[in-house]
C-alpha positions as CSV (number, residue, x, y, z in Angstrom):
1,X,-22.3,7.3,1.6
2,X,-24.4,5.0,-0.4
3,X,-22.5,1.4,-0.5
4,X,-21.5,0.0,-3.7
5,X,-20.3,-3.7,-4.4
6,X,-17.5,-4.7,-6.9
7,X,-18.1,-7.3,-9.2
8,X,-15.2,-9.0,-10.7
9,X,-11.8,-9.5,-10.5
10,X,-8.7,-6.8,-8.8
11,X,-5.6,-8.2,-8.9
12,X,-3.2,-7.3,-6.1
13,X,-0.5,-5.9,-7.9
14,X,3.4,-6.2,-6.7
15,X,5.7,-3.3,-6.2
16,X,8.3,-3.3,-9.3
17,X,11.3,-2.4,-7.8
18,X,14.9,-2.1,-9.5
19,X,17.8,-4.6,-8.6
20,X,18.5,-2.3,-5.5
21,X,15.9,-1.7,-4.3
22,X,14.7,1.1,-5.6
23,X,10.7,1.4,-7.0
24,X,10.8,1.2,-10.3
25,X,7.4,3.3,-11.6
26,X,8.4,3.3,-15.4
27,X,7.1,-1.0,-15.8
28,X,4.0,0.1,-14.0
29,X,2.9,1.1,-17.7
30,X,3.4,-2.0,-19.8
31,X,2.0,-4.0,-16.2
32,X,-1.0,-2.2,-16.5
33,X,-1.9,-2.8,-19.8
34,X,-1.3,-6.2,-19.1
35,X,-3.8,-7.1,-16.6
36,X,-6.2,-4.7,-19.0
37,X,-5.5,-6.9,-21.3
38,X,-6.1,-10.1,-18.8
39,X,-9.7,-8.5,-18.2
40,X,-9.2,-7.8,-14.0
41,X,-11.7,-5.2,-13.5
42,X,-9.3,-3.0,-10.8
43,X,-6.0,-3.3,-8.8
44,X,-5.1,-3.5,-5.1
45,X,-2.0,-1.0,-4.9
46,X,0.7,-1.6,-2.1
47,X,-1.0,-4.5,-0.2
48,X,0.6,-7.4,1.0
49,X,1.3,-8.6,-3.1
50,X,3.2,-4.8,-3.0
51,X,5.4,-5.1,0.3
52,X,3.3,-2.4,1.5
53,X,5.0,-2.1,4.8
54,X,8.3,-2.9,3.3
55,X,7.8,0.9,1.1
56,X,8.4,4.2,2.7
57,X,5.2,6.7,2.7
58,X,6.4,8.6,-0.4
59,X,6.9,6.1,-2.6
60,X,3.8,4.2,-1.3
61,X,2.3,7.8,-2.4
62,X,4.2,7.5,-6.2
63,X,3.3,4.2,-6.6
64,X,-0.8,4.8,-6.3
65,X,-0.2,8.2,-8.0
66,X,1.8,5.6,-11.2
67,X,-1.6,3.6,-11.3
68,X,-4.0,6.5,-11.6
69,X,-3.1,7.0,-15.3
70,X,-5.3,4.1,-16.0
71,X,-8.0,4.9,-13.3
72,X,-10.4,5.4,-16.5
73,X,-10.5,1.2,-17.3
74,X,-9.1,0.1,-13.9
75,X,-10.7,0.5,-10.3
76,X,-8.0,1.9,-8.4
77,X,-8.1,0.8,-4.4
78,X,-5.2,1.9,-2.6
79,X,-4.1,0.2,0.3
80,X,-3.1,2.8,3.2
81,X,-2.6,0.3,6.4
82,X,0.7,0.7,8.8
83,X,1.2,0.2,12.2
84,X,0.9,3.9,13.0
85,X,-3.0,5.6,12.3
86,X,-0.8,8.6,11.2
87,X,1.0,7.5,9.1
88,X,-2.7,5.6,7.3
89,X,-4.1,8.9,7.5
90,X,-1.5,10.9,5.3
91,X,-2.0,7.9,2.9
92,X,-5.6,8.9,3.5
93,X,-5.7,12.3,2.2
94,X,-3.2,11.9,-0.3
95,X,-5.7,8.7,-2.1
96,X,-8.4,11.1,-1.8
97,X,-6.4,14.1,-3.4
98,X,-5.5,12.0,-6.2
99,X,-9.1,10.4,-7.0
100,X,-8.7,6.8,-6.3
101,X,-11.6,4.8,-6.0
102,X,-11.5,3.1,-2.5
103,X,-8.8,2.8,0.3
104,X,-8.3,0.0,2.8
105,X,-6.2,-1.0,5.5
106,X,-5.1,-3.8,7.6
107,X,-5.0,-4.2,11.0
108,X,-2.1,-2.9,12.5
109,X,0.8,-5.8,13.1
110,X,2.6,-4.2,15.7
111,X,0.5,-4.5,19.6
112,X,-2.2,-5.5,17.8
113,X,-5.6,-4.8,19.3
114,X,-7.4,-7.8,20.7
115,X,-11.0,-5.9,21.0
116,X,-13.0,-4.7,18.6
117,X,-13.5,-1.6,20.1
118,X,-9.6,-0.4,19.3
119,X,-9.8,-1.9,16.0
120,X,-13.3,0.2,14.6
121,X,-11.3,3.3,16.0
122,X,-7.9,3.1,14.3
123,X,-10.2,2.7,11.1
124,X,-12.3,5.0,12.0
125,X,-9.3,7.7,12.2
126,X,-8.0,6.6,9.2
127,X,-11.2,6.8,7.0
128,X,-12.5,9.5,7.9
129,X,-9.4,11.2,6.8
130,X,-10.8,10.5,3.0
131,X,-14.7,11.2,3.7
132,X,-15.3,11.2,-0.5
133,X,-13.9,7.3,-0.7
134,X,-15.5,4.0,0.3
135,X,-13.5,2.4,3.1
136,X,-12.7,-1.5,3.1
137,X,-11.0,-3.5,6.4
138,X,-8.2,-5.6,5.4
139,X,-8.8,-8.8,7.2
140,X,-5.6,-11.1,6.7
141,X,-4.8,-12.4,9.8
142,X,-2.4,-15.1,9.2
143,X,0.1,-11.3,8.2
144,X,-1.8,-8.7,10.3
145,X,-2.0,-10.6,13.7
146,X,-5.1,-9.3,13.7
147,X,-8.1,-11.8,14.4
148,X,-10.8,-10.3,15.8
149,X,-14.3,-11.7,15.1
150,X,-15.6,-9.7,11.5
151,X,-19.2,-9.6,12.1
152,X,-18.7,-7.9,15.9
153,X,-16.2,-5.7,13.6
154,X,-19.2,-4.2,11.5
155,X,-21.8,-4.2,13.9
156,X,-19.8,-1.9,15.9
157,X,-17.8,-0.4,12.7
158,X,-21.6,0.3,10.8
159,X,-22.4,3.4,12.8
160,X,-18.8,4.6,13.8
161,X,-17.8,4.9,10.0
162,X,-20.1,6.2,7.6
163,X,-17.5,5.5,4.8
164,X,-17.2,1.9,5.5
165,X,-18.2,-0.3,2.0
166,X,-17.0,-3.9,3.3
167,X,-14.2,-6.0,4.1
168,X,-11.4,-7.5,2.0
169,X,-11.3,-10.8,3.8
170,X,-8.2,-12.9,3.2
171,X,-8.8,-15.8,6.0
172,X,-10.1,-19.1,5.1
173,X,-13.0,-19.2,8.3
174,X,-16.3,-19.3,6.0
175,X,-18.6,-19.7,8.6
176,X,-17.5,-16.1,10.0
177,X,-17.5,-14.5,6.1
178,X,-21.0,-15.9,5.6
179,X,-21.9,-13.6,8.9
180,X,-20.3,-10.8,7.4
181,X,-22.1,-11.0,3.5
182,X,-25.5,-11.6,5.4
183,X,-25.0,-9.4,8.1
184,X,-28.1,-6.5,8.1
185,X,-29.4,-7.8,5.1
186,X,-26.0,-8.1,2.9
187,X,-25.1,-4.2,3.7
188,X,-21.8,-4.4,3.0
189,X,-19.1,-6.0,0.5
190,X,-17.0,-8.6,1.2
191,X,-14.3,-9.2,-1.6
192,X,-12.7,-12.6,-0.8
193,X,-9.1,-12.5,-0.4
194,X,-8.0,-16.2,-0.9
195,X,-8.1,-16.7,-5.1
196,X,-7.5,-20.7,-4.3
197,X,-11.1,-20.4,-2.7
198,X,-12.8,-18.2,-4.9
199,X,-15.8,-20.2,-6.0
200,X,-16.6,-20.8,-2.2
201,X,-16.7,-17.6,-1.8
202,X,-19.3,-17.0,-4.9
203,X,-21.3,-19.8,-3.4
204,X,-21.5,-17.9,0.5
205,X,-22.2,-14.4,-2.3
206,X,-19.4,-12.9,-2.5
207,X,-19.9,-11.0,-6.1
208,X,-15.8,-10.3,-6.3
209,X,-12.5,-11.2,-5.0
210,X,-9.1,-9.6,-4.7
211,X,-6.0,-12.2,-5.3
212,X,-2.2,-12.3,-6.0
213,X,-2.4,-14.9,-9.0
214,X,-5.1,-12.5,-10.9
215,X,-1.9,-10.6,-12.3
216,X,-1.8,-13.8,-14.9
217,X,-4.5,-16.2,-14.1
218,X,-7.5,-13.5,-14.4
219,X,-8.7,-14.9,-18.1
220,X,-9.3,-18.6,-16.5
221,X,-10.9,-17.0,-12.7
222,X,-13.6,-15.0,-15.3
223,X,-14.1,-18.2,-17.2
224,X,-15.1,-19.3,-13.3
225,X,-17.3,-16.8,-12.9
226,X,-19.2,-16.8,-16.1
227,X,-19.8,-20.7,-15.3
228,X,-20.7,-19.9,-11.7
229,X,-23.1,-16.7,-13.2
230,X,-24.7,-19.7,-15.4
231,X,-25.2,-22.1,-12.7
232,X,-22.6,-24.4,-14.5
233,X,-21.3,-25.3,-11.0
234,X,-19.5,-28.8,-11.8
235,X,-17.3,-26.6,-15.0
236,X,-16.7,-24.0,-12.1
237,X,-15.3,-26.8,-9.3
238,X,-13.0,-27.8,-12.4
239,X,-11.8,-24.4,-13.8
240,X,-11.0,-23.8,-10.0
241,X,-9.2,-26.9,-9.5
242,X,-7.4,-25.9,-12.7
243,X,-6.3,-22.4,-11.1
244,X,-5.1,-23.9,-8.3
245,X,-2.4,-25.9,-10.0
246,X,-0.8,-22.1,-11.2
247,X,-1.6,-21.4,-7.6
248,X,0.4,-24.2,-5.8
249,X,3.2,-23.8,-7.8
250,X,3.2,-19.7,-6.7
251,X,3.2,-20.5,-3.2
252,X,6.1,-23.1,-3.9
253,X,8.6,-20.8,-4.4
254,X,9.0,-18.9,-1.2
255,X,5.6,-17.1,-0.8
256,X,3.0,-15.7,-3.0
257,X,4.5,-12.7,-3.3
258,X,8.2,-14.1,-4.4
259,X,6.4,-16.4,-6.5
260,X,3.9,-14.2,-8.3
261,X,6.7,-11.7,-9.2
262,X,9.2,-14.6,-10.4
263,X,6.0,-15.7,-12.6
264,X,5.5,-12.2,-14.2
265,X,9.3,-12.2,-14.8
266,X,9.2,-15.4,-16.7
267,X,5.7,-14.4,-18.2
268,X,7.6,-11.0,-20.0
269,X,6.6,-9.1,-17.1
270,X,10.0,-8.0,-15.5
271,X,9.0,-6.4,-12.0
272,X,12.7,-6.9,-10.6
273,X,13.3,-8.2,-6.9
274,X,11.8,-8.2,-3.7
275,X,12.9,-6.3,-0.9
276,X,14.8,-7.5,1.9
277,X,14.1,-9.4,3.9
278,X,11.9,-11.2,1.2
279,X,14.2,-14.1,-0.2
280,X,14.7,-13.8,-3.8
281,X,14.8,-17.3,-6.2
282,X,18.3,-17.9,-7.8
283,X,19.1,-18.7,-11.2
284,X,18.5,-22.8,-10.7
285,X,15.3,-21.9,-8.7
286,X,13.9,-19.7,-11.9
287,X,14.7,-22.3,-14.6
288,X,13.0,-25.0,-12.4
289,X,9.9,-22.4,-11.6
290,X,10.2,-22.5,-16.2
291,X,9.8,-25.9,-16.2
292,X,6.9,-26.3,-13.6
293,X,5.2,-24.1,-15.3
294,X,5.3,-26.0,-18.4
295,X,3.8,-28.9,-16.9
296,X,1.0,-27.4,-16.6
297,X,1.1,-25.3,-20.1
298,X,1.4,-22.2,-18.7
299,X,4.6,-21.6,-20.9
């Protein structure tokens, strides 16, 4: 499979979900034309940001099917990773029935391997379930667990699966994602993970990036990139040091993924709770997420 790289931004799109629980696909509309509207060039469907391991398989599989309505001005990559390679590979075949446009999955969280050799073969079961669809390793792991060294991961991963196009790489060790964007003359793509980071990662040449706070902040990040494209590097440092104040205040409130869905509440974007056991912000924590937010003019 010839490798492709993706240029841009994909946001990492939460998992609306009704008051009890329940999915809730009919918001996935007006949240899609949203980030359209924000200019994110694709989505990252039931990662981490969608309490992917929180979902069941079938609604994991009606969630990515929700998406593919738009699959003509969004990227669609699904994410399939569980702790069981069976249950990745149904998620497989039913991304590649379906026509989305790249799969990926993170290591598993349960035993997790500690050699490389385990971890290119649970991928390798799982992609080759999809042969038509490039294949990206999830490396996050401060969730997964999972730490083994990235560049060993490829060399090894490079001729035991053909469909592998990179790595989404969500750790903050950029000596070892350097290795990976160089490694056999830049062969593969490696989307950085951590959207506080992003302009380090442009700088070590990364060409796109995968984040949680791209579901509102994606206008400002492609102001970033344009000035980073233009060798405006000191308007870049700012504009990132800008995005980072949205940032801080997302991790404040419990977690990225509590806080970006309490942000896209407030924003007009009503995705409903998180699931158990995520803590959910009360009343008095909303009004005083409001009022951060307006210190920095984001409301």
């Amino acid at each position: 499979m010839e490798k492709t790289k993706i240029k841009g931004l994909i946001a990492a799109t939460v998992t609306p979900m009704e008051k009890n629980g329940d999915i809730n696909l009919t918001v996935i509309d007006a949240y899609a034309e949203h980030l359209i509207k924000l200019g994110v060039a694709g989505v990252f469907v039931c990662g981490t940001t969608g309490e992917s391991l929180f979902l069941d398989t079938e609604e994991r599989k009606k969630v990515a099917e929700a998406w593919m309505k738009f699959s003509d001005r969004l990227k669609i990559l699904v994410h399939v990773g569980s702790t069981s390679y069976r249950i990745s590979s149904e998620l497989a075949v039913h991304a590649g029935l379906i026509g989305a446009d790249a799969i990926s999955a993170m290591g598993p969280c349960f035993l997790q391997p500690n050699r490389v050799e385990e971890l290119v073969q649970f991928n390798k079961l799982i992609a080759e379930k999809a042969p038509e669809i490039p294949y990206y390793y999830y490396h996050i792991p401060t969730t997964s667990g999972v730490n083994i060294h990235m560049p060993a991961f490829l060399e090894k991963a490079a001729s035991e699966i053909p469909t592998l196009n990179g790595i989404k790489y969500t750790s903050y060790n950029s000596m070892e994602m350097q290795e990976c964007i160089n490694y056999n003359d830049k062969m593969f793509d490696i989307l950085h993970g951590h959207d506080e980071t992003l302009l380090t990662g442009l700088v070590l040449g990364a060409t796109g990036g995968i984040g949680t706070s791209y579901n509102v902040s994606a206008p400002l990040f492609n102001q970033l990139l344009q000035a980073f494209n233009k060798g405006e590097l000191q308007k870049a440092v700012d504009i990132q040091a800008d995005a980072n104040k949205l940032i801080r205040i997302m991790v404040k409130y419990v977690n990225a993924v509590v806080g970006i869905k309490a942000i896209l509440s407030v924003m007009g974007i009503d995705c409903g709770p998180c699931r158990l056991p995520l803590q959910n912000l009360s009343a008095s924590e909303i009004k005083s997420l409001e009022n951060d937010l307006k210190t920095i003019n984001w409301l």
